[in-house]
Each structure stands twice: as structure tokens, then as C-alpha cells.
PASEBA-1860 file (N, C-alpha, C; in nm, 3 decimals):
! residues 257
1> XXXXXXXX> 1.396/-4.378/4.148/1.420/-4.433/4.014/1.412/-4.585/4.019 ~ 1.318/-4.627/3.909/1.312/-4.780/3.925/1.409/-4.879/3.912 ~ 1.495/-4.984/3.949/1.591/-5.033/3.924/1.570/-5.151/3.889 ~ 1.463/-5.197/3.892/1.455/-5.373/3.856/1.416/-5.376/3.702 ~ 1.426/-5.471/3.591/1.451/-5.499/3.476/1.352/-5.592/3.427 ~ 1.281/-5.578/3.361/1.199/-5.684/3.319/1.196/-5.763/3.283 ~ 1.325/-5.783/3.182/1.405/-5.885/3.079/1.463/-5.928/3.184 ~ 1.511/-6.054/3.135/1.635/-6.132/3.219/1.783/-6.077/3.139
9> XXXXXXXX> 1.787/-6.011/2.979/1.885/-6.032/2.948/1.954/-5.892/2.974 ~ 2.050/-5.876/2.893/2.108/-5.737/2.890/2.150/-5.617/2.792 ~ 2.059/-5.644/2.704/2.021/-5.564/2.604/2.011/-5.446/2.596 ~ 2.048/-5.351/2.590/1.980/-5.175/2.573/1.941/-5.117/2.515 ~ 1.823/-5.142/2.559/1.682/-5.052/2.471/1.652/-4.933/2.571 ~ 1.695/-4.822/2.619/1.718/-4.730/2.680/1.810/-4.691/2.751 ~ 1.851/-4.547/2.717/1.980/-4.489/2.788/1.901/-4.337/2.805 ~ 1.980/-4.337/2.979/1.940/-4.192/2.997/2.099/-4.095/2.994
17> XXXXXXXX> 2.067/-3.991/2.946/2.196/-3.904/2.973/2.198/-3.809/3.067 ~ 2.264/-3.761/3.128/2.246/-3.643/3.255/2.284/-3.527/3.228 ~ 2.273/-3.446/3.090/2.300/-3.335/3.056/2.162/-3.323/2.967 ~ 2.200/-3.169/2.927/2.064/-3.065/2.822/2.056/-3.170/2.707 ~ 1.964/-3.223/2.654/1.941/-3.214/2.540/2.006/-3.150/2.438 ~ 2.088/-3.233/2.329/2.132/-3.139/2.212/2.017/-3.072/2.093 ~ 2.112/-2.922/2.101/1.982/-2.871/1.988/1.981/-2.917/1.859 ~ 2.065/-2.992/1.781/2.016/-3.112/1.683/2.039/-3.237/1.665
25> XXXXXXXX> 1.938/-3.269/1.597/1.868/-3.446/1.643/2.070/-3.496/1.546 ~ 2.159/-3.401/1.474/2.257/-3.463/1.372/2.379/-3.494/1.494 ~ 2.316/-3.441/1.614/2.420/-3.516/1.743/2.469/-3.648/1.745 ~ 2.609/-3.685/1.767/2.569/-3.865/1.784/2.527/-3.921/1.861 ~ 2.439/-3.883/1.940/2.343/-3.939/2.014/2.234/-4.000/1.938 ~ 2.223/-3.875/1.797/2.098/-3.937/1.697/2.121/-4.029/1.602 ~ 2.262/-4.068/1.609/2.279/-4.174/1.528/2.324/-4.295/1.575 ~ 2.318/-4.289/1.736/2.313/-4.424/1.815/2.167/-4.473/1.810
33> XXXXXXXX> 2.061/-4.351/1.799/1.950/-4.354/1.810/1.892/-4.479/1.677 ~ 1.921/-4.413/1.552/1.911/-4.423/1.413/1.959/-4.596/1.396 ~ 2.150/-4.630/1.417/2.188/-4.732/1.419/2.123/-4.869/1.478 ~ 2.118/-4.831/1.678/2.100/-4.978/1.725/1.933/-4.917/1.779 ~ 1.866/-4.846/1.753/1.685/-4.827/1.746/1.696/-4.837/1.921 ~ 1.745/-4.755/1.991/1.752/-4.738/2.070/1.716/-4.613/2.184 ~ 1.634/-4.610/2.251/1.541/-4.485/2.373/1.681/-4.425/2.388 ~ 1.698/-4.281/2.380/1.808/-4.182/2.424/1.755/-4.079/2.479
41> XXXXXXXX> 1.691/-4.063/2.596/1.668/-3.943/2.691/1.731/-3.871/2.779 ~ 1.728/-3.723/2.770/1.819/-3.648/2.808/1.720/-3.576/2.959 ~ 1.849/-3.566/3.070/1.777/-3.531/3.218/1.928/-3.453/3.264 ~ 1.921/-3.310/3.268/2.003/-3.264/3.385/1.976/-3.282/3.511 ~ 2.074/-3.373/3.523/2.095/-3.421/3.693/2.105/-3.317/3.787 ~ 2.211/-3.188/3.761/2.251/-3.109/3.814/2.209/-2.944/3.707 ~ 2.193/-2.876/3.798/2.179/-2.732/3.697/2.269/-2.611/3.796 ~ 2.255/-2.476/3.723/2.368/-2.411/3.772/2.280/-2.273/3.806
49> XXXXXXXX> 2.273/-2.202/3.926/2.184/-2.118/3.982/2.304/-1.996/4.060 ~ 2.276/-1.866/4.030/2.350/-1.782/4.024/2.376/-1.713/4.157 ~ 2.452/-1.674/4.187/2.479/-1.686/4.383/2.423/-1.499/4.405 ~ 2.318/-1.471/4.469/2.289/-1.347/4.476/2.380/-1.252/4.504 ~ 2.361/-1.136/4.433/2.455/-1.004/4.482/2.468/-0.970/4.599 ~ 2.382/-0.975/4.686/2.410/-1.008/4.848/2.549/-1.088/4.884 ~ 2.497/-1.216/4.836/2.644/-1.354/4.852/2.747/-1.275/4.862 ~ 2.732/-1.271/4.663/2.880/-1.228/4.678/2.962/-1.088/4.705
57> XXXXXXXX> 2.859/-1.005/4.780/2.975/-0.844/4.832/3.001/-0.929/4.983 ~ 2.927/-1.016/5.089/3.022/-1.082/5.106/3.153/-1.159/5.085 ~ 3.161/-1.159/4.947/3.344/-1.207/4.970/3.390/-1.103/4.947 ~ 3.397/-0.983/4.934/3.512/-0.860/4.944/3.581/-0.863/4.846 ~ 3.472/-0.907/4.749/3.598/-0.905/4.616/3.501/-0.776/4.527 ~ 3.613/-0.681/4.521/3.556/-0.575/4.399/3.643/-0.599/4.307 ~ 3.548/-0.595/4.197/3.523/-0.609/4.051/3.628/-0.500/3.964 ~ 3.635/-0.415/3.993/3.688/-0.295/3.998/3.826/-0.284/3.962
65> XXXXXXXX> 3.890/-0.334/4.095/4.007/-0.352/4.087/4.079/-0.427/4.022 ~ 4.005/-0.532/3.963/4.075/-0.606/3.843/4.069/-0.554/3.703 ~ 4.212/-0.608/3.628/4.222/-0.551/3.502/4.214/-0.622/3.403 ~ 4.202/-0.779/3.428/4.162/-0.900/3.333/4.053/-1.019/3.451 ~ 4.026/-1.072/3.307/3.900/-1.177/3.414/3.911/-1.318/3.321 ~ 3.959/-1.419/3.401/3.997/-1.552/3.328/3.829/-1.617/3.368 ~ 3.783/-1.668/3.222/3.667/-1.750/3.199/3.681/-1.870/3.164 ~ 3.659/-1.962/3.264/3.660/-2.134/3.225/3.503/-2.166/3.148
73> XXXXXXXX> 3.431/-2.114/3.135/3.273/-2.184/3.079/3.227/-2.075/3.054 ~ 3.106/-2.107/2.926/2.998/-1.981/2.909/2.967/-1.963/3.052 ~ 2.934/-2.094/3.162/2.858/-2.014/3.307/2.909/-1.879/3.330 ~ 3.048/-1.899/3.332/3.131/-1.839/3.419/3.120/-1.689/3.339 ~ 3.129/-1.658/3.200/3.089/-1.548/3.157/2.899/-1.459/3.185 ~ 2.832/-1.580/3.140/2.679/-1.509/3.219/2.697/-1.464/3.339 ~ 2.760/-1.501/3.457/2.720/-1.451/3.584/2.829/-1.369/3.580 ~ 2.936/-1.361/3.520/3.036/-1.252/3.527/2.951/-1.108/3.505
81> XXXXXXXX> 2.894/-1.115/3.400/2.827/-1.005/3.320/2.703/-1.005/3.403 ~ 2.631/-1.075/3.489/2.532/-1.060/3.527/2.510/-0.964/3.663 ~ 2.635/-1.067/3.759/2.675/-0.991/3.862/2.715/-0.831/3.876 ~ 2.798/-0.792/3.775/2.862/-0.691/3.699/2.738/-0.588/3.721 ~ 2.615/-0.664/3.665/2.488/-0.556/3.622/2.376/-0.544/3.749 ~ 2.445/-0.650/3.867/2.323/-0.642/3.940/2.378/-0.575/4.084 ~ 2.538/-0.564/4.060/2.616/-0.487/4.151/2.667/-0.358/4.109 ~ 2.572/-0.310/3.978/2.600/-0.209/3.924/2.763/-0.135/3.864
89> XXXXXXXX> 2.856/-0.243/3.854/2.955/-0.237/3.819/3.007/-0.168/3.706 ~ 3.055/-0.151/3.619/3.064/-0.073/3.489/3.203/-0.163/3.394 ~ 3.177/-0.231/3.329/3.256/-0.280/3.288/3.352/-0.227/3.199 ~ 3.487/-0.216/3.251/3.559/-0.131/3.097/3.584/-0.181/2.959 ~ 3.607/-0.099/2.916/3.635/-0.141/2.773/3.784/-0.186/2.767 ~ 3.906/-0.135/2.897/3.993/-0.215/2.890/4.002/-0.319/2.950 ~ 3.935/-0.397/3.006/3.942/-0.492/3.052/3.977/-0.615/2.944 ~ 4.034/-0.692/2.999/4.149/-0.800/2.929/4.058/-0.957/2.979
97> XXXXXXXX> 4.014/-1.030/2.841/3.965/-1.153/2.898/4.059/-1.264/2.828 ~ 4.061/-1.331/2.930/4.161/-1.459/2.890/4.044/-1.566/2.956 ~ 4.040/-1.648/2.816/3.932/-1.743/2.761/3.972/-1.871/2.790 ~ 3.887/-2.010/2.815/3.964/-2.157/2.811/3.957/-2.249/2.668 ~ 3.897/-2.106/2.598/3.890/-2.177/2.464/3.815/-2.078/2.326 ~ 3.845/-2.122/2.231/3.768/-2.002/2.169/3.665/-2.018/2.101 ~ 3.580/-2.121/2.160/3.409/-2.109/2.157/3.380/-2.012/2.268 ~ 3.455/-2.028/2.427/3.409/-1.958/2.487/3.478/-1.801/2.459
105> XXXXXXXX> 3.560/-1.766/2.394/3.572/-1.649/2.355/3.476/-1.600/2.268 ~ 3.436/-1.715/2.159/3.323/-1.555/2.086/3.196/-1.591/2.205 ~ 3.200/-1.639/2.283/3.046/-1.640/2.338/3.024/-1.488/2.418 ~ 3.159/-1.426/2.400/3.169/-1.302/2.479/3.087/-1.191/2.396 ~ 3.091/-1.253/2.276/2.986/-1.152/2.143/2.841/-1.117/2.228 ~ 2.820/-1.191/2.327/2.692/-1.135/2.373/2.643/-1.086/2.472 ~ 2.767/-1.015/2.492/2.750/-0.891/2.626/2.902/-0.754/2.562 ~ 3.005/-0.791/2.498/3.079/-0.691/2.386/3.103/-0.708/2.283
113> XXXXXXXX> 3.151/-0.608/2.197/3.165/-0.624/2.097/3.303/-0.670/2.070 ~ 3.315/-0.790/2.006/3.419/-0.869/2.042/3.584/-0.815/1.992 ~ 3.557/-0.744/1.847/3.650/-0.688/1.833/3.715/-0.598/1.841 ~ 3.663/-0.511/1.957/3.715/-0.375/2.008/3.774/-0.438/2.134 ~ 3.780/-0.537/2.198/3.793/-0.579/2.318/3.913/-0.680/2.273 ~ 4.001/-0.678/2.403/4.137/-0.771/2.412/4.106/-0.852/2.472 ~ 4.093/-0.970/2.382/4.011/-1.134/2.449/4.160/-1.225/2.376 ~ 4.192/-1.333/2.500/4.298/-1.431/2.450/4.245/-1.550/2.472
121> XXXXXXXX> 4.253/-1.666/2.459/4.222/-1.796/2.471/4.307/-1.894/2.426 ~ 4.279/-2.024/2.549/4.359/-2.154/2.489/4.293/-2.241/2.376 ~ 4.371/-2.387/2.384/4.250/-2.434/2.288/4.169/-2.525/2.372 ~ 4.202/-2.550/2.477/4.057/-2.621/2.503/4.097/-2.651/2.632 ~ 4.222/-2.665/2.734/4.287/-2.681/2.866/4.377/-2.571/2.936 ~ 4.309/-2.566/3.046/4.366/-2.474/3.148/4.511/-2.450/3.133 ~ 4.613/-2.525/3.107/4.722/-2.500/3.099/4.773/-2.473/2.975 ~ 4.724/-2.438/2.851/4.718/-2.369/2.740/4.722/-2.243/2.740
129> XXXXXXXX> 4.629/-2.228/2.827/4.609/-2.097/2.837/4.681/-2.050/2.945 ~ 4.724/-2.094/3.019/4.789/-2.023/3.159/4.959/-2.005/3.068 ~ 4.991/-2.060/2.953/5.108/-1.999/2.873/5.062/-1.890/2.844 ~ 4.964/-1.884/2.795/4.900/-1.684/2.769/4.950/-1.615/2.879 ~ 4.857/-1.687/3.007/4.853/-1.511/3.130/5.007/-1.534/3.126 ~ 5.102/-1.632/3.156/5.192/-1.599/3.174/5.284/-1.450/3.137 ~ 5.199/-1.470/3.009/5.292/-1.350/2.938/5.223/-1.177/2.962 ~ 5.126/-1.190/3.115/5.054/-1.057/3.104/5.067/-1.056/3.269
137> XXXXXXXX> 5.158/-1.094/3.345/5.162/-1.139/3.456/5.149/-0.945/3.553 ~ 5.176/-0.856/3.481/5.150/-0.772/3.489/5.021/-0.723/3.606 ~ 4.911/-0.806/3.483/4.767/-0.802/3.505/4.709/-0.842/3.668 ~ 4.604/-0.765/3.724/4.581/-0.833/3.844/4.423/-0.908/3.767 ~ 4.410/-1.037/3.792/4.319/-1.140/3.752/4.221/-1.140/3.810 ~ 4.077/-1.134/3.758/3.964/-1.171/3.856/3.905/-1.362/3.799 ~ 3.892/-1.462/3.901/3.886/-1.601/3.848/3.749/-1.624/3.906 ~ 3.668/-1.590/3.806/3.443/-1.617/3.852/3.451/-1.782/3.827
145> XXXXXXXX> 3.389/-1.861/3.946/3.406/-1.962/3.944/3.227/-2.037/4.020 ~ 3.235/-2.178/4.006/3.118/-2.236/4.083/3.192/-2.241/4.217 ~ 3.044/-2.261/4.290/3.170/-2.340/4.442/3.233/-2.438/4.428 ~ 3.176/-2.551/4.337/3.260/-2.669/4.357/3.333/-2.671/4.219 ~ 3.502/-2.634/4.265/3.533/-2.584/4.082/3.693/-2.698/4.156 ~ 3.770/-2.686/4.072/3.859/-2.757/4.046/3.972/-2.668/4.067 ~ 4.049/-2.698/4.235/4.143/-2.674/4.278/4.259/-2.626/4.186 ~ 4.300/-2.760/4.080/4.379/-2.735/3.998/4.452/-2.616/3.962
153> XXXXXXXX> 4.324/-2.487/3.913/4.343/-2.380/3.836/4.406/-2.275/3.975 ~ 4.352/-2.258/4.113/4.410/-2.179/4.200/4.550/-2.227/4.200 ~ 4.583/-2.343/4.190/4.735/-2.451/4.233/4.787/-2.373/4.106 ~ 4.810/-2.392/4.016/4.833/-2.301/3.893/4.906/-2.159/3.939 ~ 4.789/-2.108/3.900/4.807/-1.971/3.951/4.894/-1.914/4.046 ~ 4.877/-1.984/4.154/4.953/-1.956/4.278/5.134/-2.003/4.254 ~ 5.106/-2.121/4.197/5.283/-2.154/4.115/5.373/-2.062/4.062 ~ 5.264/-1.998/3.954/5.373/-1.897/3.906/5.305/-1.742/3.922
161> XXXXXXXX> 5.257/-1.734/4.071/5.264/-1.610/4.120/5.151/-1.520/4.068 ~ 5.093/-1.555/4.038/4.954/-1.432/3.950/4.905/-1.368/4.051 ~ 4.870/-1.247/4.006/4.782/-1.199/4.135/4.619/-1.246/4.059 ~ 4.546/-1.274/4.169/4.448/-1.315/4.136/4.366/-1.300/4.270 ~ 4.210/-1.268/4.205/4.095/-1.303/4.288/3.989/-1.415/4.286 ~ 3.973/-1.517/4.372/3.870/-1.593/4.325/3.698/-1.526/4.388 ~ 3.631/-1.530/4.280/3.517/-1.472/4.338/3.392/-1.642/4.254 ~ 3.320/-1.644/4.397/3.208/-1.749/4.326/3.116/-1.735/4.342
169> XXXXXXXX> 3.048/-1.691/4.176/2.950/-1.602/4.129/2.822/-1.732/4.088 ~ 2.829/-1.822/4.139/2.717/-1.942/4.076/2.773/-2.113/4.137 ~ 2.694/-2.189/4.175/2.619/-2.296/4.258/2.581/-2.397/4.126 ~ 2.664/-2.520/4.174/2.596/-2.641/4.129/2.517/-2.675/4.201 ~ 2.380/-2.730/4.156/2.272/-2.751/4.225/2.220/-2.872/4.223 ~ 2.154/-2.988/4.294/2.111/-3.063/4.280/1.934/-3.056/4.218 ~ 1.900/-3.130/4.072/1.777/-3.079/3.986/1.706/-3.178/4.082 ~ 1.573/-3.176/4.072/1.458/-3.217/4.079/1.430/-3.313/4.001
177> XXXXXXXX> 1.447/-3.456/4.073/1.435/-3.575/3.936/1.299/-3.661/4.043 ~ 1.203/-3.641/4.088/1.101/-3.693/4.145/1.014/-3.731/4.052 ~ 1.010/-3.685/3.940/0.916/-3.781/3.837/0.971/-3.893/3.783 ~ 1.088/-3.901/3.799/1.178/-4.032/3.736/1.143/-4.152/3.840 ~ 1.082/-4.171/3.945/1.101/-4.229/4.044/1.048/-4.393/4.000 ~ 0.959/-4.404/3.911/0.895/-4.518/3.859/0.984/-4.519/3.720 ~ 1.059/-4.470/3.644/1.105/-4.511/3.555/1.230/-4.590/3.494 ~ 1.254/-4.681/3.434/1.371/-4.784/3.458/1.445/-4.772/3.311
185> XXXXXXXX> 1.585/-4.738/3.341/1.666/-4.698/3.216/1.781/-4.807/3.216 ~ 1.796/-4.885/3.069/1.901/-5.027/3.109/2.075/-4.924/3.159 ~ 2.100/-4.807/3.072/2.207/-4.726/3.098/2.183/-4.561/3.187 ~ 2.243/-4.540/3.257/2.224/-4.387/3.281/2.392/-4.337/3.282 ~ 2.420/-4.232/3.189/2.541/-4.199/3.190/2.587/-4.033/3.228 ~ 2.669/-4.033/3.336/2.744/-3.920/3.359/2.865/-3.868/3.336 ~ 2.871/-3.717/3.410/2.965/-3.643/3.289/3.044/-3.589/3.455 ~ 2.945/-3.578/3.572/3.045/-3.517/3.685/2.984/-3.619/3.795
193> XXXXXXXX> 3.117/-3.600/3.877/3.072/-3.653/4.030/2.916/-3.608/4.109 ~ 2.884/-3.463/4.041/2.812/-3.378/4.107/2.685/-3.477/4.104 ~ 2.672/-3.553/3.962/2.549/-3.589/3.854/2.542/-3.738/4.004 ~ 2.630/-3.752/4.014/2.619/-3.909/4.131/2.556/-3.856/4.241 ~ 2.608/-3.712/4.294/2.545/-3.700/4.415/2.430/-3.662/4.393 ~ 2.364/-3.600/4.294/2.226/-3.591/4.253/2.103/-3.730/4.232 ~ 2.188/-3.813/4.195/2.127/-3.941/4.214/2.124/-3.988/4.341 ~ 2.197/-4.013/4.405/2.145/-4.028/4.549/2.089/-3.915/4.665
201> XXXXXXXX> 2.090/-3.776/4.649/2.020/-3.716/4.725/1.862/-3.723/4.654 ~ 1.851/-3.733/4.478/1.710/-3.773/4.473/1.661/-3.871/4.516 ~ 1.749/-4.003/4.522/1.698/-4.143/4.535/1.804/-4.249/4.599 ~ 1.777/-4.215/4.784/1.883/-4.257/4.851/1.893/-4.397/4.846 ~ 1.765/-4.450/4.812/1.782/-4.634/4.832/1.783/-4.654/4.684 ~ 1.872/-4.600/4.600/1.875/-4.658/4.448/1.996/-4.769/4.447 ~ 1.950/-4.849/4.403/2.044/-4.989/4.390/2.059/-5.000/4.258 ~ 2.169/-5.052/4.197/2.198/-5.029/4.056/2.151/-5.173/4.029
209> XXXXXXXX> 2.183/-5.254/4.086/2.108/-5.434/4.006/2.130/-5.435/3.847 ~ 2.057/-5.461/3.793/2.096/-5.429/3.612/2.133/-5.332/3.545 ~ 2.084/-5.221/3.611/2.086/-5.085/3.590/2.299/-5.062/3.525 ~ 2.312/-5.020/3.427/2.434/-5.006/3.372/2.472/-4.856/3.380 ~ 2.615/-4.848/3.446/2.661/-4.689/3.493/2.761/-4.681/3.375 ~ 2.751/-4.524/3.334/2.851/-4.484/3.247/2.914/-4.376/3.279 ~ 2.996/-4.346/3.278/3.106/-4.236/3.333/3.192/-4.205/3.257 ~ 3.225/-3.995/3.248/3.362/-3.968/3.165/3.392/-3.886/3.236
217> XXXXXXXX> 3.520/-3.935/3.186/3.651/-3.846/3.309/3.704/-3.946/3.414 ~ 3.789/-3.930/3.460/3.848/-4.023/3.622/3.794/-3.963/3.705 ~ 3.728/-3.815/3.742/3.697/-3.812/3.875/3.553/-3.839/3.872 ~ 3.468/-3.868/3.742/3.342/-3.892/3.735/3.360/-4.076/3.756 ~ 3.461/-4.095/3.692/3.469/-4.295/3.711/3.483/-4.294/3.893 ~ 3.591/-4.181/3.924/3.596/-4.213/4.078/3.470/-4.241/4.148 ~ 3.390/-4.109/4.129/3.272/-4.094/4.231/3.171/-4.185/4.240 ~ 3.209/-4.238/4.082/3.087/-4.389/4.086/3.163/-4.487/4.174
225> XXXXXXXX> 3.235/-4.535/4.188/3.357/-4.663/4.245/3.342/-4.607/4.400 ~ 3.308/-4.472/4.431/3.336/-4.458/4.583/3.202/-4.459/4.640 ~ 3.068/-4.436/4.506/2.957/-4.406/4.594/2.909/-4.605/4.576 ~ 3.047/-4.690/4.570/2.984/-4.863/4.566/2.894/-4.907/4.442 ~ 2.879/-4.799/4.300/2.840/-4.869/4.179/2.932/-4.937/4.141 ~ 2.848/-5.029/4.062/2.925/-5.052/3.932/2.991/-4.984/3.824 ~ 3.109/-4.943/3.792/3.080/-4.909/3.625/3.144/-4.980/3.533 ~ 3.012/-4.942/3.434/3.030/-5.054/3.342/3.051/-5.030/3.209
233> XXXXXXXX> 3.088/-4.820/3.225/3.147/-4.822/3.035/3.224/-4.712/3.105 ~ 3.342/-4.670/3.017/3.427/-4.600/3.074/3.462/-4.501/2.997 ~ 3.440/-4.358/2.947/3.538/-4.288/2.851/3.579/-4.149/2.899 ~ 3.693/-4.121/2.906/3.737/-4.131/2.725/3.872/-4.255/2.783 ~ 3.862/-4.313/2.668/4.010/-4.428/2.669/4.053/-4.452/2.536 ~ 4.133/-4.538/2.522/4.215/-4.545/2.366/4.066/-4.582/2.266 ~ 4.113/-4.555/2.177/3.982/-4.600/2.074/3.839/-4.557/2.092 ~ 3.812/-4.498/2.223/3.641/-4.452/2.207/3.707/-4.286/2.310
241> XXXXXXXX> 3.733/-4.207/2.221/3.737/-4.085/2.321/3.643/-4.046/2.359 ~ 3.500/-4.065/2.327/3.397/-3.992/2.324/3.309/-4.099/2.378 ~ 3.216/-4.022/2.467/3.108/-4.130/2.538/2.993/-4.207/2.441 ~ 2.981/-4.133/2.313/2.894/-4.210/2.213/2.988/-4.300/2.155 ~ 3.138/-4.303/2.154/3.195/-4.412/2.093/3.228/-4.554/2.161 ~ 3.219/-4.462/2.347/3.215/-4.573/2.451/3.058/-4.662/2.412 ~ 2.983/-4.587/2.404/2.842/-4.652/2.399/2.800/-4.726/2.334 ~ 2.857/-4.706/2.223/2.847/-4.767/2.125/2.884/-4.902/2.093
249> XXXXXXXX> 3.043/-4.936/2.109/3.086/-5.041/2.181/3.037/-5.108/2.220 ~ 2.973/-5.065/2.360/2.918/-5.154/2.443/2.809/-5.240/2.394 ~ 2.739/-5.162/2.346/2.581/-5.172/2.273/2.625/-5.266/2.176 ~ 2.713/-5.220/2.099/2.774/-5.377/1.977/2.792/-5.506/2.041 ~ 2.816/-5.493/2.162/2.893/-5.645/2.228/2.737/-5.690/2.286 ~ 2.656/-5.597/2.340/2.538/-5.664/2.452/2.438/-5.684/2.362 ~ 2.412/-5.598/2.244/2.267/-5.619/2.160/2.291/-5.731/2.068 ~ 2.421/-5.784/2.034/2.450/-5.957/1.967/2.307/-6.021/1.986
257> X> 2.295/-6.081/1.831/2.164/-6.188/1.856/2.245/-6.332/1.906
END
């Protein structure tokens, strides 16, 4: 990825983002676009690839024996249901899903029918919802996860005793960014640590020089600060929760005539 700048100043007339593309342009991405007439291109840094049925009857976890299945992400429901079908599993109809939110509960509409099925959910954090299982402690838990998932939720669990299985049904992956190699973006902004190590296993001698880092979350601000960037917009914080409100900001203070 190119890092040197053509301008002397510090203006931003391009930002790359490290996630999918939104499916409409009424995103506020399109109205950072609209406002300061500004390049907004979208590049998954990282993508998510499903761990073969082989993998996982190596971990000795049957499916079976569980009577609820806690879902942190749509991922985590596709390969639930996928695995399910490629290990020939049979999914019951009593089976009990406890959701991290309830977008990802109706996303369950597309493998049952949602209202014959006992689905619970938080509103949007792990510990919302872990007041739910609390109250089904009964239940033995199956927890479909990436490999690199967030300790947190086992620490949880294990606190107040759940029985639980972790099974990891899908792989963060480092994408293929070799066509970017000549191209120079004044911002590139991330969402995980993962998205940093993807930048340097694509492009080990990338030097940031003008190049402006954006980061959300603390462990995404961490991974920039430990892999020796700069960063130079930060969200979520008071007043810009959102990375288009961080951006925005910024863009107000640097695009000044």
C-alpha cells in the first residue's frame, strides 16, 4: 500500500474503510460523502471462512447433547446451522437460542421458523443477556464461536457456573489486499485488531508517514499503539459515538480553507 502523499498538506480527499460496503448509499458514510465531497472506499481487511466438519469432530463437541445454543453474530448462527447440516445433525425444535441481540434473533428466520421456536435475546451486550441464561441455568449451553473470540464471554460463564461447550465453527482470516499495493488513502479506518494484522501481513514495510489511522473500540486503538502507528481519530468517545461522527470532526478541523 502506497504511503507517500502528494500534497504537502493534510486534507482528506480519501478514506478507506476495512469492512463490506453498506447496502445503501443513505449510510453515513454517504453523507460524509455528499457533505465534505470526499473518496469513501470500502475493503474487508479480514473475512470469515468456515472451519471444516473434519476440524471440528475434532473437538469432541456433540451438538446433540446440548439443549440451548448462545449466538454472538449472524457468523456465529450461519456456521451453527451449517455445521449442523454438514455433520448431519438434526436440529430440534426444542432447542433454546439465546441471542446477543434482537437483530440477531430474527436473523434466525432463515434457517426456523421463528415463532414456533424459544429464542431470547439481549439488547446489544453480552452481559444483558447473560441476565437471561441466568434464569435457564438448568440448560446445558452450546457457545459457536471464531478462534479469535473474546475471552470475556467464557470468564462469564464460568463465574456463574453454566454448563457450557465452546465449539469453533469459523476463522478470521487474513483477505487478499495485493491490488491495493500502489494505492494511497489520506485515512484508512478500523473496526478490529485483526484489520491491523491484515495490514501488515499484506504489507510488512507499510509506514504510515501521512497516512491517517482510525480506530473503534480500545482494543482496536490498542493494536494500532502496539503495532508503533499513529492514531489519529479515536471512537467511540463523548460527543462522536460513532466512527462517521469521529470522522467527521476530524475532516471539519483538517479540510479548513
Amino acid at each position: 500500500m502506497a504511503t507517500t502523499q502528494k500534497s504537502t498538506d493534510l486534507r482528506v480527499k480519501s478514506i478507506l474503510v476495512t469492512q463490506p460496503k453498506p447496502e445503501t448509499d443513505k449510510s453515513p458514510y454517504g453523507e460524509l460523502i455528499r457533505k465534505y465531497n470526499v473518496k469513501v472506499d470500502f475493503r474487508e481487511f479480514i473475512h470469515v471462512e468456515g472451519v471444516p466438519a473434519q476440524d471440528f469432530r475434532q473437538q469432541r463437541v456433540n451438538i446433540s447433547d446440548h439443549t440451548a445454543v448462545i449466538l454472538t453474530s449472524r457468523n456465529a448462527v450461519d456456521h451453527f446451522f451449517r455445521i449442523c447440516q454438514e455433520t448431519r445433525v438434526t436440529v430440534p425444535d426444542t432447542l433454546k437460542y439465546f441471542c446477543i441481540s434482537e437483530s440477531t434473533a430474527y436473523y434466525l428466520q432463515k434457517y426456523v421458523q421463528y415463532r414456533k421456536r424459544k429464542i431470547f435475546h439481549g439488547k446489544q451486550t453480552f452481559s444483558e443477556l447473560m441476565d437471561i441464561i441466568k434464569k435457564h441455568k438448568e440448560e446445558k449451553f452450546l457457545y459457536p464461536c471464531t478462534d479469535v473470540h473474546k475471552e470475556e464471554i467464557p470468564e462469564i460463564l464460568d463465574k456463574f457456573n453454566i454448563k457450557y461447550s465452546k465449539a469453533v465453527l469459523y476463522r478470521t482470516v487474513c483477505s487478499d489486499l495485493s491490488d491495493l499495493a500502489d494505492v494511497y488513502y489520506d485515512i484508512l479506518v478500523f473496526f478490529s485488531p485483526s484489520g491491523i494484522t491484515s495490514l501488515y501481513k499484506n504489507f510488512p514495510q507499510f509506514k504510515q508517514n501521512k497516512t491517517r489511522i482510525a480506530a473503534f473500540g480500545p482494543s482496536t486503538a490498542k493494536a494500532v499503539e502496539e503495532a508503533g502507528l499513529r492514531l489519529d481519530i479515536h471512537a467511540p468517545k463523548p460527543g462522536t459515538p460513532s466512527m462517521t461522527m469521529a470522522l467527521e470532526e476530524y475532516i471539519k478541523q483538517v479540510n479548513k480553507k
